[in-house]
Backbone as numpy.savetxt, mean C-alpha at the origin, in Angstrom:
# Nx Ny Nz CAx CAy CAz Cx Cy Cz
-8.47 -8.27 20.32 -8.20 -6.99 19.73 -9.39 -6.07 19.96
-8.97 -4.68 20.07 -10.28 -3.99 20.47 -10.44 -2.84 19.13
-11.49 -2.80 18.81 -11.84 -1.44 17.86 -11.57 -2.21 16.43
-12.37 -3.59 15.95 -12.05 -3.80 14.84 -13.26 -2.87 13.90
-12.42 -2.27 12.55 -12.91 -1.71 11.74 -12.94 -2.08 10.57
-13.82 -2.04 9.25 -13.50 -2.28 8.04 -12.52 -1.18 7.29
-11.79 -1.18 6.22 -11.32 0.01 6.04 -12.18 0.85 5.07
-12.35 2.22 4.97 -13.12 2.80 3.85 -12.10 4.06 3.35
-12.86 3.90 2.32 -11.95 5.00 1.76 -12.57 6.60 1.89
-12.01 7.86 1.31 -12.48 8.85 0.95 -13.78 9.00 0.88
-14.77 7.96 -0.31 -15.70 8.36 -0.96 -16.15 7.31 0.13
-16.35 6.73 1.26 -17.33 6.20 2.00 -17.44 4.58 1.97
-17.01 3.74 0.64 -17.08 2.80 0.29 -16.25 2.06 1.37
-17.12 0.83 1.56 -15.92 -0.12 2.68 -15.51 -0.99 1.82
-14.41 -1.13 1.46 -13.61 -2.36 0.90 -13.12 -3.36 1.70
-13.74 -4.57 0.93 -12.81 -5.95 1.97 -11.83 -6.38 1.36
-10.61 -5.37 0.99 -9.01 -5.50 0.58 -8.41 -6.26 1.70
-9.17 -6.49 2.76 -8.08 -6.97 4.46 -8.87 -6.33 5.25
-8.64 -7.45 6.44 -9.42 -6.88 7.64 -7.71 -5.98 7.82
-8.29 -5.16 8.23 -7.29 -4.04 9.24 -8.04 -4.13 10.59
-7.37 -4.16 11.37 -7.72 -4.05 12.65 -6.60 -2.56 13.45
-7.09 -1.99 14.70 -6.64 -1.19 15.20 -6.75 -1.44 16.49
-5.79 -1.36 17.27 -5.77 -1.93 18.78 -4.95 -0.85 19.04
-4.76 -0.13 20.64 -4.45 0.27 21.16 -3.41 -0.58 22.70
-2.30 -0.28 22.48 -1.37 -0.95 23.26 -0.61 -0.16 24.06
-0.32 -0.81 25.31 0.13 -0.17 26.92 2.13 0.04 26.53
3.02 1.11 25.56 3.96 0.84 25.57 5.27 0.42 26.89
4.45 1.95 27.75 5.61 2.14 28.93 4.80 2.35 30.36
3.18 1.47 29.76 2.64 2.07 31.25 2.03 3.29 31.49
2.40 4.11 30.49 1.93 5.38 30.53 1.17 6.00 29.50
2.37 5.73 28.24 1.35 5.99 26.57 0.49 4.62 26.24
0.02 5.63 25.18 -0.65 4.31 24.16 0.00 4.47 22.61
0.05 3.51 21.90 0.24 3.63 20.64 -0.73 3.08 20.14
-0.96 3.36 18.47 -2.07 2.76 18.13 -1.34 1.82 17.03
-1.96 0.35 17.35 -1.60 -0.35 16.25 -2.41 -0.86 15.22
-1.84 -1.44 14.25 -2.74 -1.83 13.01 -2.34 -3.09 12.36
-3.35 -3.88 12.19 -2.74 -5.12 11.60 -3.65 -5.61 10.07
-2.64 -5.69 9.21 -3.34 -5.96 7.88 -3.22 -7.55 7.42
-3.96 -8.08 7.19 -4.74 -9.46 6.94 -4.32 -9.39 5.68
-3.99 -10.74 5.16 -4.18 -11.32 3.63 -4.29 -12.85 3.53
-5.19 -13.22 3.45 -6.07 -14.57 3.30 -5.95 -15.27 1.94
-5.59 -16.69 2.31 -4.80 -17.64 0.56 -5.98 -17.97 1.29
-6.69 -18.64 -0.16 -8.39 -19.36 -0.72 -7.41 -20.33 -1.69
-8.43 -21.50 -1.04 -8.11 -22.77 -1.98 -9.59 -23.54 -2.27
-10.27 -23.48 -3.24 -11.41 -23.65 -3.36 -12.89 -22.86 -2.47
-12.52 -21.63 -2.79 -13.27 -20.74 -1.64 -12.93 -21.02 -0.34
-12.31 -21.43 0.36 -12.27 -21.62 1.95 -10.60 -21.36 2.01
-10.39 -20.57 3.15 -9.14 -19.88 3.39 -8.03 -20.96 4.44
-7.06 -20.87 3.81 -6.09 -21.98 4.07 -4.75 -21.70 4.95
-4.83 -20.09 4.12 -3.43 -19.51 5.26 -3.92 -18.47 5.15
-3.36 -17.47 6.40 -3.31 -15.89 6.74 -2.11 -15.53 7.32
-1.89 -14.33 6.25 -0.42 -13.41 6.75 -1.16 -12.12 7.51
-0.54 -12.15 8.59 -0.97 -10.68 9.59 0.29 -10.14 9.49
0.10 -8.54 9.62 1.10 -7.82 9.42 0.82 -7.07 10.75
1.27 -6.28 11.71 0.84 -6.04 13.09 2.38 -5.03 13.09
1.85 -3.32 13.18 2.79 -1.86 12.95 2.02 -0.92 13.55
3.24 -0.12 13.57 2.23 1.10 14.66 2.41 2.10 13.27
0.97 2.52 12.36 1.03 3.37 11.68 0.97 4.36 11.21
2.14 5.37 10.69 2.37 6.73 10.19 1.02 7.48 10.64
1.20 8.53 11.85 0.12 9.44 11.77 -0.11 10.30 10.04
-1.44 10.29 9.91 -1.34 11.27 8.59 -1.27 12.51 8.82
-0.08 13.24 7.84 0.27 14.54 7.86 1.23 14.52 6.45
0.78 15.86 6.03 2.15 16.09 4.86 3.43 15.54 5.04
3.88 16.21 5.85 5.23 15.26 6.37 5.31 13.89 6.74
4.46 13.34 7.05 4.68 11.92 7.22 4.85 11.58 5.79
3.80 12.09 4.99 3.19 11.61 3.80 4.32 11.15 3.41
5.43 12.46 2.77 6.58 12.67 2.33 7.54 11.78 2.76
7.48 11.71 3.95 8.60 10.99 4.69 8.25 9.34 4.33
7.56 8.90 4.64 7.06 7.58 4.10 7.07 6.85 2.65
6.98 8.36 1.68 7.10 8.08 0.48 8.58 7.97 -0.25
9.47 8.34 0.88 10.55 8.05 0.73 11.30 7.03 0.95
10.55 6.68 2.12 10.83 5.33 2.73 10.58 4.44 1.43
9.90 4.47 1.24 9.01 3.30 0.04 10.12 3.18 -1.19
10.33 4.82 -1.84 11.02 4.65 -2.95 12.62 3.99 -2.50
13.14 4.45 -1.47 14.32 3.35 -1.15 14.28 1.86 -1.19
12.89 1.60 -0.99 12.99 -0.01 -0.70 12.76 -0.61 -2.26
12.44 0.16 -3.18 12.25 -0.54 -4.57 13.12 -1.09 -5.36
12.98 -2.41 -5.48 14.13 -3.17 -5.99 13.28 -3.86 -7.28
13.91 -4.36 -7.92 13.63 -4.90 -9.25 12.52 -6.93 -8.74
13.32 -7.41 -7.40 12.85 -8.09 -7.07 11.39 -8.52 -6.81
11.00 -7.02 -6.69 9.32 -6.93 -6.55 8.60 -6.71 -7.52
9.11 -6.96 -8.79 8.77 -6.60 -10.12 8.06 -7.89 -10.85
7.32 -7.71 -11.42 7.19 -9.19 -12.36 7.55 -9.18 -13.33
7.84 -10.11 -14.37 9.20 -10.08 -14.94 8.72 -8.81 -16.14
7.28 -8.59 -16.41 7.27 -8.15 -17.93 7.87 -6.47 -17.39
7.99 -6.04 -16.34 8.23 -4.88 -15.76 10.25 -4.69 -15.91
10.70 -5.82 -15.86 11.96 -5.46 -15.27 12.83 -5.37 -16.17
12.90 -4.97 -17.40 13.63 -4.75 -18.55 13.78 -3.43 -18.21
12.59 -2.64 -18.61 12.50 -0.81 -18.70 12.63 -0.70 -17.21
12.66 -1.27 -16.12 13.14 -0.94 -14.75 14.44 -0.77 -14.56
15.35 -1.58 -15.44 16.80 -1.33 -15.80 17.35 -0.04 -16.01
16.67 1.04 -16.88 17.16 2.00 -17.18 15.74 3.26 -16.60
15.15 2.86 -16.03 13.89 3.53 -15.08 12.97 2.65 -13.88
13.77 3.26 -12.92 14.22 2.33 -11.85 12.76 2.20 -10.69
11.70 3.60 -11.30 10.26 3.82 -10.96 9.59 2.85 -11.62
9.69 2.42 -12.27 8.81 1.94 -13.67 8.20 0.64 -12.97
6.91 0.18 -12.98 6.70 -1.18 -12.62 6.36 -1.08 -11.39
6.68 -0.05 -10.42 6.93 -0.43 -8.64 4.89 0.35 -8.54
4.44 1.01 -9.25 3.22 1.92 -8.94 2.24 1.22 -8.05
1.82 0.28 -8.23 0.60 -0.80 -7.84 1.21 -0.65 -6.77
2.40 -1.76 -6.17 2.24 -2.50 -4.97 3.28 -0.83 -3.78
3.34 -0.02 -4.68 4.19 1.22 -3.26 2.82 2.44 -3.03
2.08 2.32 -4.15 0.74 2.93 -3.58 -0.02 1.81 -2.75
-0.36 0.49 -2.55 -0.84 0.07 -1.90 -0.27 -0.06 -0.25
0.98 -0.18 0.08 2.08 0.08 0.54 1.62 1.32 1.24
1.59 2.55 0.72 1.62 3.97 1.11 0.35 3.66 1.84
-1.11 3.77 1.37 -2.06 3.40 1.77 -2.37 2.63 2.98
-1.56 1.54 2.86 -1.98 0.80 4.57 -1.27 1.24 5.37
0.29 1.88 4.97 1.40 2.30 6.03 1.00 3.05 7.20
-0.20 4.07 6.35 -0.73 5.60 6.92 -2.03 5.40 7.80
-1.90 5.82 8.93 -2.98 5.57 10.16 -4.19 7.14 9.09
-4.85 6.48 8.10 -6.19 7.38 7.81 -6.83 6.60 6.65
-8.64 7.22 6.62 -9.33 6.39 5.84 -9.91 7.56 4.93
-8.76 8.72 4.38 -9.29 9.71 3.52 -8.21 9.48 2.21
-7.53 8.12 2.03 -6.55 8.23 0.72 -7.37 7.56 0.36
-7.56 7.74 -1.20 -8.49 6.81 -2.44 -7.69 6.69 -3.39
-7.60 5.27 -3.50 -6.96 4.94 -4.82 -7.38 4.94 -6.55
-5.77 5.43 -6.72 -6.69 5.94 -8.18 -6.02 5.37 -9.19
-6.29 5.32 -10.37 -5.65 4.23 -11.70 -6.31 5.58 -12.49
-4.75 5.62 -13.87 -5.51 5.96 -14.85 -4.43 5.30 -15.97
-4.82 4.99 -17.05 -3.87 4.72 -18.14 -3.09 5.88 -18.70
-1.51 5.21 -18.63 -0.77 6.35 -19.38 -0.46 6.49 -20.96
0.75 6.95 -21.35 0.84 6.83 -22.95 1.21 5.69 -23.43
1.77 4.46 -22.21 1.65 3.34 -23.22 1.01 2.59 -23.43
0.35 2.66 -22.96 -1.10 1.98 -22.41 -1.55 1.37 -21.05
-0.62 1.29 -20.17 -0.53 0.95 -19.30 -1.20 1.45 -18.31
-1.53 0.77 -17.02 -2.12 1.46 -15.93 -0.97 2.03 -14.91
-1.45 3.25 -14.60 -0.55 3.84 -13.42 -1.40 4.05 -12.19
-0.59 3.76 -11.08 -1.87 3.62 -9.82 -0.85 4.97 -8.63
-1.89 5.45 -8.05 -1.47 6.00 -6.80 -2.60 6.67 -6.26
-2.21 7.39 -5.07 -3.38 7.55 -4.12 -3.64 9.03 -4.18
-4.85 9.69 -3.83 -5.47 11.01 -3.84 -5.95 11.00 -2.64
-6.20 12.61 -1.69 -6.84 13.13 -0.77 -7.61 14.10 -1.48
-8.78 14.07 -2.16 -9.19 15.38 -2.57 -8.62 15.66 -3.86
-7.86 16.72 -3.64 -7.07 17.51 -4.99 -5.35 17.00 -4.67
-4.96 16.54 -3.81 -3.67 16.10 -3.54 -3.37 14.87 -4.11
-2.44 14.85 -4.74 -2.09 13.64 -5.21 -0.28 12.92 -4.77
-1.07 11.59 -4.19 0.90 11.09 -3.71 0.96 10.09 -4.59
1.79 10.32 -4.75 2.63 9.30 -6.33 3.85 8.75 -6.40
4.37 7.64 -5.30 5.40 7.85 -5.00 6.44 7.52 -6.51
5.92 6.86 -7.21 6.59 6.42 -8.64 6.46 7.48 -9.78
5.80 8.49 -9.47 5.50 9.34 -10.37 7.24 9.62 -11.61
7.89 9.61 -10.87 9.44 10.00 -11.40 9.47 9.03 -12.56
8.95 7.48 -12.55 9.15 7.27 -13.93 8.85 7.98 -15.11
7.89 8.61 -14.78 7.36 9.54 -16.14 7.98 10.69 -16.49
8.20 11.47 -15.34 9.08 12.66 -15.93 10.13 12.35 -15.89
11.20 11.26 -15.70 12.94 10.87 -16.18 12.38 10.64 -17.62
11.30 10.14 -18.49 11.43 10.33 -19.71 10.53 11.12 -20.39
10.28 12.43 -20.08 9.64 13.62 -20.77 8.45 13.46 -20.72
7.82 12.56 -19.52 6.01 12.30 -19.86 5.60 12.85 -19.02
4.44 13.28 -18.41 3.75 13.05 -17.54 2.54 12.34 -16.98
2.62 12.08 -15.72 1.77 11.04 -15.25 0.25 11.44 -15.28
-0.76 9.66 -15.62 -2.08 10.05 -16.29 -3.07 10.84 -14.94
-2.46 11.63 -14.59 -3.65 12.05 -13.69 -4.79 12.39 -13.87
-4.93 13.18 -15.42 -6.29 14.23 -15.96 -7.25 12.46 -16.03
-6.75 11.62 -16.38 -8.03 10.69 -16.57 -7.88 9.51 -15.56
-7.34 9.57 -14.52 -7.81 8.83 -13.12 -8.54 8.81 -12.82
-9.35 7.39 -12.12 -10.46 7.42 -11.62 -10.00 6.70 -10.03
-11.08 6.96 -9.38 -10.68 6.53 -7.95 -11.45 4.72 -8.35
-10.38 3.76 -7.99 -10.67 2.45 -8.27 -10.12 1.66 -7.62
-11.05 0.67 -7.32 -10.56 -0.69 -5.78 -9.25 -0.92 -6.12
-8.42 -1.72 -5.31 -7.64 -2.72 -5.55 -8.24 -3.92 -6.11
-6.88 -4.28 -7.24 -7.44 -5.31 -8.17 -6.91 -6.83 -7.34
-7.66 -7.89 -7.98 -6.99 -9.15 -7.40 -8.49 -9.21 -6.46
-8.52 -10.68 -6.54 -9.25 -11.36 -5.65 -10.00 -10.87 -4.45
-11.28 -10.56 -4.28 -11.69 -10.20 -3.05 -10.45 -8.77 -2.27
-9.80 -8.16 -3.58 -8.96 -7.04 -3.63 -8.28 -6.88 -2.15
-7.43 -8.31 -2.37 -6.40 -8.55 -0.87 -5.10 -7.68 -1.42
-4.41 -7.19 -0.76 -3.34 -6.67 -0.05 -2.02 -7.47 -1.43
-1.62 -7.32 -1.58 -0.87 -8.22 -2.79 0.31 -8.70 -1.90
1.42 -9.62 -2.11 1.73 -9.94 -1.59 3.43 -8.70 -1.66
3.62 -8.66 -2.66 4.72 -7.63 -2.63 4.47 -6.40 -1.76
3.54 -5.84 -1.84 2.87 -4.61 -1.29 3.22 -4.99 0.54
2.87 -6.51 1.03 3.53 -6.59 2.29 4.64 -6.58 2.46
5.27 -7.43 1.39 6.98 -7.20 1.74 7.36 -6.03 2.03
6.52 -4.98 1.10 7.55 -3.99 0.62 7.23 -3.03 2.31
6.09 -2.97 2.80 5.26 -2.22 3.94 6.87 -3.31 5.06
7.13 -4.23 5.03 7.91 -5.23 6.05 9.05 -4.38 6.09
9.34 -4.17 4.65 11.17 -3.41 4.31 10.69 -2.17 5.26
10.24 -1.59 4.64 9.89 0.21 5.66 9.99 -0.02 6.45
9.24 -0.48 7.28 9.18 -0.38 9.05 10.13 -1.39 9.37
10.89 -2.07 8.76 12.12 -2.39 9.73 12.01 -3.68 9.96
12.08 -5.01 10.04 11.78 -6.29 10.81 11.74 -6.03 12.30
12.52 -4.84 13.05 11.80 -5.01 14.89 11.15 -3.88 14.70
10.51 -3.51 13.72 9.27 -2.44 13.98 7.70 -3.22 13.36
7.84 -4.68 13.49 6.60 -4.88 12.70 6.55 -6.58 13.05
4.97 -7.40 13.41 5.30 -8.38 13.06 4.62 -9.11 12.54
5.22 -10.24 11.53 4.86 -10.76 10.59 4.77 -12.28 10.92
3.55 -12.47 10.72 2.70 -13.94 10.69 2.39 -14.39 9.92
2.43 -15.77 9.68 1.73 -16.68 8.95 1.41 -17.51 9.61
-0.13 -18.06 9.08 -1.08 -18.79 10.27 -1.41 -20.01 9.22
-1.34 -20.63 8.73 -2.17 -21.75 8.20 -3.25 -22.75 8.74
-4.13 -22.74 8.48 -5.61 -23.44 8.89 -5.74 -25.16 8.75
């Protein structure tokens, strides 16, 4: 692979959420596309046992992609990707629960290293996660809050890693990145050691 990078965010910080890698590939002889492959590494007593590669050609960043992608995402949200304490109030708010793994999702989908992830607690106490450029904010779950008269905690977000272990890639967050791009737009490995 050529041009491996760490990923960083906005504020400069390199996070080891996944190696991402970026390779450039010969489609028709003539173009190039740029591809990207996101890593998630199982540890069994500190030493890594399996790796899922994910390998997509990803969303140039632009408003419109943004949008377009974030649509993609909210179609693919199913209750399946939920853990269970989520899927009651997902019944009758169908956003509710999906925030974590469709902002992480959004984030790797998008060929750029200016989205920062942000968490802030809402009114139930809960954490709500999605991503910022600056003063822009994409939220693709945001709708749970205003289908019931709230709005989402933005005033007290802070820009904050991904949680979980050496802050890998979660595993729903791949499925859900697998659903979007299609099974012949993407491919998916598992390597065990």
């Amino acid at each position: 692979m050529v041009g491996v990078d760490e990923p960083k965010n906005a504020l400069g910080k390199v996070y080891d959420v996944a190696k991402v890698y970026e390779t450039r590939q010969r489609n028709d002889g003539r173009n190039e596309s740029k591809m990207k492959t996101v890593e998630r590494a199982r540890y069994k007593d500190n030493t890594v046992f399996q790796v899922r590669m994910i390998t997509f050609e990803p969303y140039r960043y632009s408003e419109n992609n943004m949008s377009l992608v974030m649509g993609l995402i909210a179609k693919q949200l199913t209750p399946d990707l939920l853990t269970p304490k989520y899927r009651e109030e997902n019944k009758t708010n169908p956003m509710y629960g999906h925030c974590y793994h469709s902002s992480q999702a959004l984030y790797y989908l998008m060929d750029t290293d200016c989205l920062v992830p942000m968490c802030g607690k809402d009114y139930r106490g809960d954490y709500h996660w999605w991503l910022q450029n600056e003063d822009k904010i994409y939220d693709v779950t945001a709708g749970q809050y205003y289908s019931v008269g709230k709005l989402p905690p933005y005033e007290n977000g802070k820009p904050t890693k991904w949680y979980g272990w050496k802050q890998r890639p979660h595993q729903r967050s791949l499925d859900l990145m697998v659903r979007v791009l299609g099974k012949d737009k993407v491919t998916d490995t598992l390597i065990s050691k």
